[in-house]
N, C-alpha and C positions, 0 to 999 in steps of 0.2 A: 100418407104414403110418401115415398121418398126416392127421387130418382137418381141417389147418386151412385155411382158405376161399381161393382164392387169384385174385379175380376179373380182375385185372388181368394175369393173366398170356394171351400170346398162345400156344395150343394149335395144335400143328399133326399133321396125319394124312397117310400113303400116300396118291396119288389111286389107288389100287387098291382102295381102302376100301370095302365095301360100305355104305352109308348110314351104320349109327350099329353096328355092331357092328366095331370096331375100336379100335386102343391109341390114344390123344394123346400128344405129348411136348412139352414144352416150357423152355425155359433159364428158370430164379426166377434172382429179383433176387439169391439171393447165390453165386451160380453154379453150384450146383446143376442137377440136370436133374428135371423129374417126367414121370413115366407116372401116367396114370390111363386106367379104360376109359370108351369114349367115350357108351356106354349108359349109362353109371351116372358121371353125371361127381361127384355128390355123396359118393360111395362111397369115397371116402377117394384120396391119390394117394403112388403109392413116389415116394420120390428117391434119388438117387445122388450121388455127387459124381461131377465131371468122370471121376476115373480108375478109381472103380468099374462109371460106365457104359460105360469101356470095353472092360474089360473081360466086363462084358454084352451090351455090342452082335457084341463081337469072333466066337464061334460064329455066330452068324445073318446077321455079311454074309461068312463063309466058306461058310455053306451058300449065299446066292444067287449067290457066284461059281462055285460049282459048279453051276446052274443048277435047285437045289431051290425 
C-alpha cells in the first residue's frame, strides 16, 4: 500500500454503496488504478496496473454474472 496523497484524483463507488462503507476506484494519472476504502480514505490506497487489475477484477464480475 501506498500513502501518498492523491487529491486530484476523481474516486468513484457502486451506487449500491451504502453511505461510506464501500471500496473507491479510480484511473492515477499514470495509468494505474487505485482502490482505497471509502471510510478511511487517508488510510493508504492499493494500486494496480491496468493488467493486474484485471486480472483482480476478473473472479468478481464472474461471480456477479452468476448472479452472486
Amino acid at each position: 500500500m501506498t500513502s501518498r496523497p492523491l487529491p486530484e484524483i476523481i474516486w468513484k463507488k457502486s451506487s449500491r454503496c451504502d453511505l461510506n462503507n464501500c471500496v473507491e476506484v479510480a484511473l492515477l494519472p499514470d495509468g494505474s488504478i487505485g482502490l482505497r476504502d471509502s471510510k478511511n480514505i487517508d488510510g493508504g490506497t492499493l494500486t494496480f496496473s491496468p493488467e493486474g487489475w484485471t486480472k483482480f477484477i476478473g473472479p468478481i464480475k464472474g461471480a456477479d454474472d452468476q448472479g452472486y
